[in-house]
C-alpha positions in Angstrom: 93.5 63.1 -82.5 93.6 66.2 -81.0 92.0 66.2 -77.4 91.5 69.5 -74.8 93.9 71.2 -73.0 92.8 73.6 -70.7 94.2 76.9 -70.9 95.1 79.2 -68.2 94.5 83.1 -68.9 94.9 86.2 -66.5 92.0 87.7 -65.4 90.5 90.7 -67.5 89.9 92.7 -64.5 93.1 92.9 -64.1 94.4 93.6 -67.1 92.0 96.1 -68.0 93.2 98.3 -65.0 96.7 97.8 -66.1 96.1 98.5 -69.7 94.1 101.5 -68.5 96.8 103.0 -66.6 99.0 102.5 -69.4 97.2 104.2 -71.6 96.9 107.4 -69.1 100.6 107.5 -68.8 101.5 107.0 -72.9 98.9 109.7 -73.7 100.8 112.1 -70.6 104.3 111.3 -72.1 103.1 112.1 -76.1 101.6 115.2 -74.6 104.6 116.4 -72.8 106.7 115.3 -76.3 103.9 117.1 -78.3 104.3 120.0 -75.9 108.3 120.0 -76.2 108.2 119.8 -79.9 110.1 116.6 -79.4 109.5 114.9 -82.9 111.0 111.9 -81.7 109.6 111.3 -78.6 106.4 111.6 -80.3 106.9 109.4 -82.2 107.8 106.8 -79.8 104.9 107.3 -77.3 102.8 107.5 -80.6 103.6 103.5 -81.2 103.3 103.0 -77.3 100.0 104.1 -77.5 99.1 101.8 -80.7 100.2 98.8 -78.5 98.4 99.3 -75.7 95.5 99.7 -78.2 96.1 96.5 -79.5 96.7 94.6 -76.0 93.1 95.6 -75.3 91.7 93.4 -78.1 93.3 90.6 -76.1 89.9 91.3 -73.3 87.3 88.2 -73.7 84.6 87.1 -71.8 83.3 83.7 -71.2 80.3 82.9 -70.5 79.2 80.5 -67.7 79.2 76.8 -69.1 80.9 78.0 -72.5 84.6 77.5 -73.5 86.7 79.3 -75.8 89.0 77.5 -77.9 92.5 79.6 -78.5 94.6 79.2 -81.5 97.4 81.0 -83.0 97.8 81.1 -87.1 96.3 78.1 -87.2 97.8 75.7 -84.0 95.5 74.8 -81.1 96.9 76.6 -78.4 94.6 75.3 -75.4 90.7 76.0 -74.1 89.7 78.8 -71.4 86.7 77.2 -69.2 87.1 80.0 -66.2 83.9 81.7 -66.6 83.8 85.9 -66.7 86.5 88.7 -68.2 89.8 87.4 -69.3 92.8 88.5 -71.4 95.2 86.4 -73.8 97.6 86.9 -76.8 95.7 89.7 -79.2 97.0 87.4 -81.6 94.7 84.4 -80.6 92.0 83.5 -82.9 89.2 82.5 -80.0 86.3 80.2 -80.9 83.1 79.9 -79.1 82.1 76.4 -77.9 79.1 76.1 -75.8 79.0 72.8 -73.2 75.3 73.1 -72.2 73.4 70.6 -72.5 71.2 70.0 -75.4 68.9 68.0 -77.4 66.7 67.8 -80.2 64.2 65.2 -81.8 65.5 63.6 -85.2 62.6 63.8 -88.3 60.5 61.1 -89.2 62.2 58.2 -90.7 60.7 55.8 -92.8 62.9 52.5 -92.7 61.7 49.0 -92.8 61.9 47.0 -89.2 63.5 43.4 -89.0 60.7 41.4 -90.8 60.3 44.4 -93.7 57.5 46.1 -92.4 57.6 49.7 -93.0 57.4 51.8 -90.3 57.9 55.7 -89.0 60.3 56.4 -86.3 61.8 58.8 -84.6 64.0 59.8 -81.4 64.9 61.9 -78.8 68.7 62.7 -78.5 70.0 65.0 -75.5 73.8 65.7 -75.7 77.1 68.0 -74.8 80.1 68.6 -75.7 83.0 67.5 -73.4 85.8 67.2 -75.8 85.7 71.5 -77.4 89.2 70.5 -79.1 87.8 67.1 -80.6 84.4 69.0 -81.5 86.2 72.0 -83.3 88.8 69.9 -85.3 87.9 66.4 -85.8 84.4 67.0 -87.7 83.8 70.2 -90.1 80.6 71.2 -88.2 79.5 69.1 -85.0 76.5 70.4 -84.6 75.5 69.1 -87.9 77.5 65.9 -87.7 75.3 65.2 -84.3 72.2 65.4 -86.5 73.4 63.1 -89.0 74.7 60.8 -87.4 72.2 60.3 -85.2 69.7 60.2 -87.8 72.0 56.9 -89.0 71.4 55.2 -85.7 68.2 55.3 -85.5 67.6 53.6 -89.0 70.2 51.3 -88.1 69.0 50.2 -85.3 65.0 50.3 -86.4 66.3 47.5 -88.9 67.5 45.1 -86.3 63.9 45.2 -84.8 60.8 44.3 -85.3 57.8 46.6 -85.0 55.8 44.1 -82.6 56.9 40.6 -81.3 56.0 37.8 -83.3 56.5 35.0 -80.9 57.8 33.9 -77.6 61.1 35.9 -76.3 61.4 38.2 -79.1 62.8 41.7 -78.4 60.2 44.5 -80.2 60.1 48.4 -80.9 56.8 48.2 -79.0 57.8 45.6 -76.1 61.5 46.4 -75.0 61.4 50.2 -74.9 64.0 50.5 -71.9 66.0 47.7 -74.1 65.9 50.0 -77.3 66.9 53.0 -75.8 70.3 51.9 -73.8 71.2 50.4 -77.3 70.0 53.8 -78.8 72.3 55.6 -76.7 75.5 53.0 -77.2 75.3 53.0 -80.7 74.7 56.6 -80.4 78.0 57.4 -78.2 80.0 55.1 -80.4 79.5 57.0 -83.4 80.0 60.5 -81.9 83.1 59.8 -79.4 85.4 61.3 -82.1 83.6 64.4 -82.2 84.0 64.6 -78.6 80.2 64.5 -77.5 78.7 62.8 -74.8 74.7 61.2 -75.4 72.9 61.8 -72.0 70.0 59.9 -73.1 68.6 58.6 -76.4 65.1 57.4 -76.5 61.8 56.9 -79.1 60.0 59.9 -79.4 57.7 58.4 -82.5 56.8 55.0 -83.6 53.9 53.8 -86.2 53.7 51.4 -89.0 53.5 53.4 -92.1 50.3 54.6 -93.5 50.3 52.0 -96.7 50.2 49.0 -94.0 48.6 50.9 -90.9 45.5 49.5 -91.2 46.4 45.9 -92.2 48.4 46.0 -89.1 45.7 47.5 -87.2 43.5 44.4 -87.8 46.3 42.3 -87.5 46.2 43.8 -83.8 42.8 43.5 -83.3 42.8 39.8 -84.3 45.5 38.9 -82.0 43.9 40.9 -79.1 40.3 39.6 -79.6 42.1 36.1 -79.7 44.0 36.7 -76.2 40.9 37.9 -74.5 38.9 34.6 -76.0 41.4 32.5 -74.3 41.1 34.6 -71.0 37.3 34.0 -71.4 37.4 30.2 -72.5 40.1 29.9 -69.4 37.9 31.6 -67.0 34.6 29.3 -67.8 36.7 26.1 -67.9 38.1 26.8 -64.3 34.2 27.8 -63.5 32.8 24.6 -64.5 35.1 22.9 -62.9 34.9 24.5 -59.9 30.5 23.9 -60.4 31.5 20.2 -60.9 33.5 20.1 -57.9 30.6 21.3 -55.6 28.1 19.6 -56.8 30.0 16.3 -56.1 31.2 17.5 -52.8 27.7 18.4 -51.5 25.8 15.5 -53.2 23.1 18.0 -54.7 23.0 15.6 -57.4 24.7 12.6 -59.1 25.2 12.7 -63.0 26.2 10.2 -65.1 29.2 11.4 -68.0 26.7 11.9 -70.4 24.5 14.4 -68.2 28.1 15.9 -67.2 29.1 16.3 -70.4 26.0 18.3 -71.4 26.3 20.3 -68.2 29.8 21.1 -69.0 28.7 22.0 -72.6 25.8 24.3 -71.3 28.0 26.4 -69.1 30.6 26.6 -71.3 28.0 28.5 -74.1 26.4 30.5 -71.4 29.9 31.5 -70.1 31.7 31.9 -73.1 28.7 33.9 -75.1 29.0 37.3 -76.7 25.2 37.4 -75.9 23.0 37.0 -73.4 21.5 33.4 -73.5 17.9 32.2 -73.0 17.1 29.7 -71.0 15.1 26.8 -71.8 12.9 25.2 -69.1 13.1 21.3 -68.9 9.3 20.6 -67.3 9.6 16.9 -67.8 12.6 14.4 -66.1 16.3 14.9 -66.4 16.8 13.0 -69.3 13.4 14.1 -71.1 
């Protein structure tokens, strides 16, 4: 693999003085020639002048966080990172490689989750380059190849999840966001390290079932959640009845056989547990009448 080498250049400041002076001197000399009708000499400062022509299209600037990658028909030759206006070899073919930091959100993928359901997900990738040799000639276009491939982790790992846990200790989409996105951003960096990127963070930007299921899973929700608040409820009056129980006997109010308890408990338990409000019925005659 070819990995960066940074490249030292002189600065363009600099040069551009020097090449500037040059020039002033060549053009007095072919004057002078010109002036002497010294065909020769002309002739001479004539190509001077071309070169120091040419030496100028060695100026470049770099921009702050932005690299230039040098090569010379065809061989990587090294990176410039110094920021501002520098000079190199007219004959380097320079490259601009930007090391921001960027990101974009991958397009909605369809894929089916662990148990088959299908499902719409998409993510959240923020990236840079680190590696501008590895970026320019390991992969034809790594700009692109960061799309892709991060399209391919997504589904991948959308298929060794489910949607929503389906029992006790089972990692989800939904339940184990934090979870998801470290392995996201692992499976992410392993399949872009030859393209010399770094993933800053990978997360879930979008995640539904798909619209053909949607609202099977929707009830399916609603079941389970009206079932979890029922046992909240049922929990709740059982610890109430037992608490009215408790009192009753500790005070002495009043003694009750099982039967009498059971009923009590049975009474309470339909009041407390009711979607409604109850009516009361009025015993006028005796306890057990």
């Amino acid at each position: 693999m070819i990995q960066e080498v940074e490249r030292k250049t002189i600065s363009g400041f600099v040069m551009f003085f020097i090449l500037l002076a040059s020039t002033v001197y060549c053009g007095y000399e072919m004057r002078s020639a010109i002036v002497a009708s010294d065909e020769l000499r002309v002739v001479l400062w004539g190509f001077a002048v071309l070169f120091v022509v040419v030496l100028y299209l060695g100026l470049f600037i770099v921009n702050p966080n932005e690299s230039k990658v040098l090569q010379l028909f065809g061989r990587y030759v090294g990176t410039v990172k110094t920021p501002g206006l520098r000079w190199a070899n007219p004959l380097y073919t320079k490259q601009r490689v930007s090391v921001r930091v960027r990101n974009f959100e991958t397009s909605k993928i369809k894929v089916n989750d662990r148990h088959g359901n299908p499902i719409e997900i998409a993510a959240v990738v923020v990236w840079k380059v680190v590696d501008t040799a590895e970026a320019v000639f390991e992969v034809d276009d790594y700009v692109n190849y960061v799309h892709v491939q991060s399209e391919a982790a997504v589904r991948n790992l959308a298929s060794r999840y489910s949607y929503d846990s389906h029992g006790e200790g089972e990692q989800s989409l939904v339940g184990n966001i934090t979870e998801v996105s470290e392995r996201l951003k692992a499976e992410n960096q392993n399949r872009l390290k030859k393209a010399g990127v770094h993933i800053i963070e990978s997360r879930i930007s979008h995640l539904a079932y798909s619209p053909e299921i949607a609202q099977a899973m929707l009830r399916r929700q609603q079941a389970s959640a009206i079932i979890a608040a029922r046992r909240q409820i049922v929990d709740g009056a059982v610890g109430m009845v037992e608490h009215a129980l408790q009192e009753l006997s500790k005070k002495e109010i009043v003694s009750l056989d099982e039967e009498r308890k059971a009923s009590m408990v049975s009474n309470l338990l339909v009041v407390l547990c009711s979607e409604t409000a109850t009516q009361p019925v009025v015993n006028a005659g005796s306890l057990y009448t």
